[in-house]
N, C-alpha and C positions, 0 to 999 in steps of 0.2 A: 408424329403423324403429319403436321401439319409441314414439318420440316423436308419429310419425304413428297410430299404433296408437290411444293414449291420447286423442286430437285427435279422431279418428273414433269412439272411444265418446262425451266431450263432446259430439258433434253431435249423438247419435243422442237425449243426455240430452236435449238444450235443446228438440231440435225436439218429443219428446213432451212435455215439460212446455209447450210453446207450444200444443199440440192439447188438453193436460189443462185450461188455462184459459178455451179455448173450449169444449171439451163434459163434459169432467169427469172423462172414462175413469181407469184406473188399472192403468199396464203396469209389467211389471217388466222389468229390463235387466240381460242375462247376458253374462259374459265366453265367449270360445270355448277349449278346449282343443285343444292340440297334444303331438303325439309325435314326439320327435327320437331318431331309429334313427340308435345311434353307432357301432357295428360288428356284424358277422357273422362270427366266424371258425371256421375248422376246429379241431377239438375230439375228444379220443379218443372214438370210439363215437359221435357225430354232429356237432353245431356249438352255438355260445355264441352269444346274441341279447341284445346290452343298450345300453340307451337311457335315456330318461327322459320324463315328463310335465310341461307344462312351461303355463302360463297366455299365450296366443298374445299378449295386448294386452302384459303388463310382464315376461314373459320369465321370471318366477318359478317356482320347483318346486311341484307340486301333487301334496301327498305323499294315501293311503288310498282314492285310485279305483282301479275294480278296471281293468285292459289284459288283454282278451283274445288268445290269438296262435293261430295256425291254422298246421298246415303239412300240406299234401298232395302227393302223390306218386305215381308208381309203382309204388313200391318202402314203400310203407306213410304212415300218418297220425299227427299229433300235435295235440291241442287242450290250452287250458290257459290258465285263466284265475286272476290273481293281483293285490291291489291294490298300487298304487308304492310306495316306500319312504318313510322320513323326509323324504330329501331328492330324492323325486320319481322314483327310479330302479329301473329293474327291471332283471333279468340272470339269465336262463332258460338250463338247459343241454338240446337237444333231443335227445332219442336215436333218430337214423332214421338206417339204413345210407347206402349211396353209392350216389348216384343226382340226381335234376335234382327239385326241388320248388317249388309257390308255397305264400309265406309272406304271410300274412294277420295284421295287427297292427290293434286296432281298441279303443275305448273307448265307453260310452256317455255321456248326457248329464244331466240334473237341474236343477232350478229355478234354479240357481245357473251352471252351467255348459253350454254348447250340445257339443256330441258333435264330438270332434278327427275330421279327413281324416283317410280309412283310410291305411295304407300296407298297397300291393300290391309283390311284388316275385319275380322267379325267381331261384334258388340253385341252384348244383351242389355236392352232396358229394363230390368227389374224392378218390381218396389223396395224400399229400403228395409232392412231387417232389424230392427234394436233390440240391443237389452235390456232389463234392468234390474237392478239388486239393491234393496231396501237391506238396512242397517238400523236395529232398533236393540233396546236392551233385552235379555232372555227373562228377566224375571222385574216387574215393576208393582209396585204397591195398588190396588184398586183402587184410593182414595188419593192416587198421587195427583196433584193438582194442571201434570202435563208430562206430556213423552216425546224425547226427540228422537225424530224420524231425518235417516239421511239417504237419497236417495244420486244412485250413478247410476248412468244411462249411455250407449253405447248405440251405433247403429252399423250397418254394412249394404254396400250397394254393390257387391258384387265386383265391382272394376278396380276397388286398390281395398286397403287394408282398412277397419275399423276406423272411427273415429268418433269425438264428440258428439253428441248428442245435443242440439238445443230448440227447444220447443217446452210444450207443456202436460204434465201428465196427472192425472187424478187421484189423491190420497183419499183410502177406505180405509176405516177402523172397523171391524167385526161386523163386515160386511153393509156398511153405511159408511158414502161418499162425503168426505169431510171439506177437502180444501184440492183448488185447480192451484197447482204448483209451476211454476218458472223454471224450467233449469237452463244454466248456464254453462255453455264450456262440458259439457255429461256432469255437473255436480249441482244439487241443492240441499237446502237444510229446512224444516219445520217443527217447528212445539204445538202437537196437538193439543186443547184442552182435553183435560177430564168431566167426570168422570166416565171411566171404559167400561163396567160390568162389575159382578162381583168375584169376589176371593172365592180361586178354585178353577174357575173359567180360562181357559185358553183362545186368546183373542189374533185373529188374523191382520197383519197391517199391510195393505200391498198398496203397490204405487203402478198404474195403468197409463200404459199411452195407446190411444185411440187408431185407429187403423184410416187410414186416408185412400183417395186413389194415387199417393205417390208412396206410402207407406202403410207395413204391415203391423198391427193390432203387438204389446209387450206386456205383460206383468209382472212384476217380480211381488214374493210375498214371503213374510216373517212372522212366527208365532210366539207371541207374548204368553207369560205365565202373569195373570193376576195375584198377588198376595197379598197379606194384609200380618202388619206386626201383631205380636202379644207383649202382654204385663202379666207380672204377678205380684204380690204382696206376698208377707208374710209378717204375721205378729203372734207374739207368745203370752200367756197368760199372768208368767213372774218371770220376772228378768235375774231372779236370786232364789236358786232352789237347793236342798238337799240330794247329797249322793245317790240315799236313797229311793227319792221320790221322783214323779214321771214331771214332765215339763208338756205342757199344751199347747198346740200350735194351731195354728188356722191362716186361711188366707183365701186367695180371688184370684182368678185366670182369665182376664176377657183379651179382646182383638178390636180391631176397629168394627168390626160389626153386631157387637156385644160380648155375650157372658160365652165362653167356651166349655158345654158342660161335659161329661165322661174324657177329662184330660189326666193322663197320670203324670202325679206332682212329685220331684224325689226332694226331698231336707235332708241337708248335712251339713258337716263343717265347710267354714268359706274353703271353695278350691280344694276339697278334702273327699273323701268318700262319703256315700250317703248312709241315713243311719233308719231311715225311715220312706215309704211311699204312700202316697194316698191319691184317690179318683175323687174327680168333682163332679158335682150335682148337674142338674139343671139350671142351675141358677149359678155357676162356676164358681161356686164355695168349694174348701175342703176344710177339714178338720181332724186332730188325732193327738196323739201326745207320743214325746221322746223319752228315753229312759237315761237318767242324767247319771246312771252310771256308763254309758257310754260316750258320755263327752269328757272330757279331761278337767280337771278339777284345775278352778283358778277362774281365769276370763276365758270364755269360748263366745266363736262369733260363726252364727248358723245362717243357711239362706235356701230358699226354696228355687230349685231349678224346672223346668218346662222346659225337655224335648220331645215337638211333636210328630205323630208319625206320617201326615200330612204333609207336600213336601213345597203346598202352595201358605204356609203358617210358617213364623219366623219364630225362633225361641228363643226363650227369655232368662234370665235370671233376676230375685230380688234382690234388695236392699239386704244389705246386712244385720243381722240383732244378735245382740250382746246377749251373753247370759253368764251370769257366774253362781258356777256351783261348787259349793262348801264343800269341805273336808269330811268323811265318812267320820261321827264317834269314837274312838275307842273304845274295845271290846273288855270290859272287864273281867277279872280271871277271879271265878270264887272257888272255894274248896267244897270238894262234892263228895258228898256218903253213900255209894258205890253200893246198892242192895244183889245179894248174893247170885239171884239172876242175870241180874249187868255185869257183873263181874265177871261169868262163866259167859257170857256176848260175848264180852272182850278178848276173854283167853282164847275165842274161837276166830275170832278175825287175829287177833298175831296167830293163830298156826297158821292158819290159810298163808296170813300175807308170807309165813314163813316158808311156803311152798316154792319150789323155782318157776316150776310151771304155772300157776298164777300169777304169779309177779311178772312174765315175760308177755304172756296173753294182757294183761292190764297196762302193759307196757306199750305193747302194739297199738293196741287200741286207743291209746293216748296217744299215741305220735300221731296217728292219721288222722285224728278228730284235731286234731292244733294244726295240720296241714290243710285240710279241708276249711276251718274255720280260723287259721291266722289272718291276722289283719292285713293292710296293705302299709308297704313303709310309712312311719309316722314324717311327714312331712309339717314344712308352714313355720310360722315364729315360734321359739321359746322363747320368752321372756327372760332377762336376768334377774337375778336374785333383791329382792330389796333387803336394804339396811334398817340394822333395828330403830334407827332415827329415820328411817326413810320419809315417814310424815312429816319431818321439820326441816325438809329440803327443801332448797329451793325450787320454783318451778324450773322443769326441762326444756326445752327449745329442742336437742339433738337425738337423734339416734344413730347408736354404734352397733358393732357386732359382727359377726364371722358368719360366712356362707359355705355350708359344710354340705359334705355328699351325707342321705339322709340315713345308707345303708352301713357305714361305717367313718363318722364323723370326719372321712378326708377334707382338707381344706380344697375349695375349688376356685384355681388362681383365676380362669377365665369369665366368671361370674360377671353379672352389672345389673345395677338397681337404676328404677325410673324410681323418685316420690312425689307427686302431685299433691301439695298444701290448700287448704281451703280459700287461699288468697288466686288460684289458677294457675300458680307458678308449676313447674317443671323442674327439679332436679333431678341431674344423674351424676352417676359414680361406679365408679370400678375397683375391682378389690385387688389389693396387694397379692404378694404370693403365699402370706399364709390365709388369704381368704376376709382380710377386715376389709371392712367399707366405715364410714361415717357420712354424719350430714348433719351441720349445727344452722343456727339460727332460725330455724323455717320457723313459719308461719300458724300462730293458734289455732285449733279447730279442727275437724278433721285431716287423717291423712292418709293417703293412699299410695306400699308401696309397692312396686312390682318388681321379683328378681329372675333371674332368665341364665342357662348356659347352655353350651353345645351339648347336647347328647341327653338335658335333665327336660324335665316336666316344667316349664314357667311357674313360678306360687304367686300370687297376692296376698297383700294382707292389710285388714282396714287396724286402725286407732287414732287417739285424739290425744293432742298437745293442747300443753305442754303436759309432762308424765311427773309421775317422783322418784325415777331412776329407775323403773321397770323393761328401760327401752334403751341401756346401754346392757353392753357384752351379751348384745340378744343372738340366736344361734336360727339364721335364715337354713333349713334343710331343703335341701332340692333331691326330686327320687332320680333318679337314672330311666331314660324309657325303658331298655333293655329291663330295669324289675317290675315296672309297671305293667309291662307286657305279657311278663311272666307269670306274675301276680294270675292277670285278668286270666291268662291259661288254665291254672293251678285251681283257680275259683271254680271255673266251667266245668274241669274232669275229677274233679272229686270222687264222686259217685261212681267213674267210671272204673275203678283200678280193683282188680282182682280180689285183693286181701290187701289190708293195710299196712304190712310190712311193703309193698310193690309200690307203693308210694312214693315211698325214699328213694326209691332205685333205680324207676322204670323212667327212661326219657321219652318225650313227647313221640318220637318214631316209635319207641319201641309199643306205647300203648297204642297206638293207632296201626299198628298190625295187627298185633293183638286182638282187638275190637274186628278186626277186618277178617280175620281166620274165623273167628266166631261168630260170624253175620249179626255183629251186635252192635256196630254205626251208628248214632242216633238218627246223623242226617247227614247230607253226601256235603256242609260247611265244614265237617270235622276233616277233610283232606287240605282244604284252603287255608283253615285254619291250622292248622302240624306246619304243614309248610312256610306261612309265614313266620310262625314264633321261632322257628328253630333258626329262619335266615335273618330275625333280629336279637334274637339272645346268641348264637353263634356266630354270625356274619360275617366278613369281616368290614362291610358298611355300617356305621351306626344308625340305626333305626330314629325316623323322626317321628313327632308330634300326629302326622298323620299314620305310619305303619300302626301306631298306636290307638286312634280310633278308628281304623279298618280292624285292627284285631279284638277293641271290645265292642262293637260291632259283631264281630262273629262269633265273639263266644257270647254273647248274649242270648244270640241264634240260638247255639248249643245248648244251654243251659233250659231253653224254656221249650226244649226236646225231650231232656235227662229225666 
């Protein structure tokens, strides 16, 4: 441009000095001047004007001419004339309220220089517009001792694009003015104290800038959930009971705002299925007893869990307790003298049982009462075997053993253990390809270890070092979600299936037609629920940890419909 500029003055030289040597005249040749308007912005008390003068042919500053600027309006007039600066620039501050005006920018011209294009232009003074958006966490503890609040703030004036924000705006907690806040640059930061209100309460935090006569009033607000953790306890009456006898339990559910009464408590094995439920008092006691033939004979370590239905309460689980229950008697076998009426019993139950038809009916009915009530994979540690010297060993320090699928003992090469020692240490370890892991030396006293693979259920499991060989060739089972999930299904629709041979037979689509031809649905979960099991027991995504508590979740639903 600037090059075409320079080309067209040359022309204008050559062709008058070609006219000067035909008639003789004598012209002179002026550059033109131009004004580059580089912005307009809003400005307290009216608006900022600045540019520069500039020589239109080589783009250079032409500093000492005078630019006059005009601005008129509605709402009042401004004139004002000023010459450029050193370096060609001028930068006027206009003081006229809010309102729409035309601005007039204009220069004359002289021997030397020909008179720049005016610039015409309309402007609106406006108030400035902000925004702003407070950033706090969704759910915080009532008793938490502070909450950070992070506030950005934005503004607009109409004449260019957004920008920074800086002034000061007022932080409210739950509708009570806390702290006059600085921002900087659109960004600040604050720690309210506490405390906010109590657990349960939904708390408003917004951050306010005042409305001025150069600017317009901003809020921005965010909704806190109050909560508050819980504990529980759990302790047993004998730590060493018979097969046949019940095992006593009891314990306490509070929060930080005391006792939590009508909570329902489930006991079971660590990480294991529950075996027992109970509701607390007034006073967040519970109480009840276990039946120690459904814990496994040997060491069993049981814990009371708290999920509650509240979604501003956090839930808990206990401490672990040990229990080991004995070995059932043997049944002694006497010889029995059989009176003439027992005896003709007898002959009556073998015909029957020698019936086919009884025996198929009795048959049925077994299968679906084992379906209905089989348990869920036995998962968690088995212990190895002690040696008949095992008391006269030495103390253990390690634990070994294999990490097996729980459903059919495969070894699972991908496996890995965390163990945390009562010293605070950290061990991990990963298993080979037929599934062994170890871990020597650690640390007396408690130990906690955790095992994890793709596609299983994570297990924990507590014990205390050093052992007497209990804790080698131990056998870590992990379920598979996909049976978990299946399980949890199979639990829910028991009740639901026609006759107890359809049990065996009928898959999750097909009972849930079924139920749906016969307008006998429990609740419109049971569609959500088909759906999800069948796209993680068939899928070809492996279902995770969460497909898994969305599905007992829903058959929960189901089951307390059935």
């Amino acid at each position: 441009m600037r090059l075409a500029r320079a080309l067209a003055a040359v022309a204008v030289v050559v062709a008058v000095a070609s006219a000067a040597r035909a008639d003789n005249p004598v012209i002179h040749v002026r550059s033109r001047l131009r004004i580059d308007l580089d912005s307009v912005e809003r400005a307290p008390g009216g608006l900022t004007v600045s540019g520069s003068l500039r020589d239109d042919a080589t783009d250079e500053p032409v500093a000492g001419r005078t630019i006059a600027i005009s601005v008129d309006g509605d709402h009042g007039f401004w004139h004002y004339a000023e010459p450029s600066g050193p370096d060609g620039s001028f930068h006027w501050h206009v003081p006229v309220p809010l309102g729409a005006y035309r601005l007039h920018l204009g220069a004359g011209g002289d021997d030397e220089y020909l008179a720049p294009v005016a610039i015409d232009r309309t402007v609106d003074v406006n108030r400035r517009t902000p925004t702003v958006t407070v950033q706090v966490p969704a759910r915080i503890a009532a008793h938490a001792p502070s909450l950070h609040v992070i506030v950005e703030a934005h503004e607009s004036d109409g004449l260019g694009p957004p920008r920074a924000f800086d002034g000061h705006v007022w932080i409210s907690v739950a509708g009570q003015r806390r702290t006059d806040l600085l921002v900087q640059d659109g960004h600040a930061e604050t720690d309210e104290l506490g405390p906010f209100g109590r657990a349960g309460q939904r708390v408003d935090v917004s951050a306010a800038i005042p409305a001025t006569d150069e600017r317009n009033s901003a809020t921005g607000t965010r909704t806190v959930l109050l909560t508050t953790p819980t504990a529980i306890t759990l302790s047993v009456d004998e730590r060493r009971v018979a097969a046949n006898d019940d095992v006593g339990v009891s314990g306490l559910v509070r929060d930080d705002d005391g006792f939590v009464g009508n909570a329902v408590v489930a006991v079971g094995l660590e990480n294991g299925a529950s075996l027992a439920s109970f509701t607390t008092d007034e006073h967040g006691r519970f109480s009840g007893s276990l039946r120690a033939r459904d814990l496994p004979t040997g060491s069993a370590f049981v814990e009371a869990r708290y999920s509650p239905h509240e979604d501003w309460r956090d839930a808990s689980v206990s401490p672990t307790v040990p229990i080991e229950v004995l070995p059932a008697p043997p049944v002694a076998v006497w010889p029995y003298v059989v009176s003439p009426a027992l005896t003709l019993l007898a002959a009556l139950v073998v015909f029957a049982a020698r019936d086919r038809r009884w025996r198929r009916y009795v048959v049925v009915a077994r299968r679906a009462r084992r379906i209905a009530a089989a348990p869920a994979t036995t998962a968690g540690l088995t212990e190895g075997r002690r040696g008949i010297l095992s008391s006269l060993r030495r103390p253990d320090h390690g634990v070994s053993g294999f990490v097996v699928d729980a459903a059919d003992d495969r070894p699972i090469a991908d496996a890995t253990l965390v163990a945390r020692t009562a010293d605070g240490q950290s061990h991990a370890a990963a298993v080979d390809e037929r599934g062994r892991f170890a871990f020597e030396d650690l640390a007396p006293g408690p130990l906690v270890v955790e095992a994890a693979a793709p596609g299983y259920v994570a297990e924990r499991f507590s014990r205390t070092l050093p052992h007497r060989g209990e804790l080698r060739n131990a056998r870590v089972r992990l379920v598979p979600v996909r049976a978990r999930i299946f399980d949890a299904w199979r639990r829910a629709v028991a009740p639901l299936y026609p006759t107890p041979r359809a049990a065996e037979t009928m898959t999750p689509r097909e009972l849930f037609e079924h139920l749906e031809r016969r307008r006998l649905l429990p609740n419109e979960s049971m569609a959500t629920l088909t759906s999800r099991v069948e796209a993680a027991v068939w899928g070809a995504r492996p279902p995770s940890t969460d497909d898994l508590a969305e599905v007992e979740r829903l058959a929960s639903a189901l089951k307390a419909d059935v």
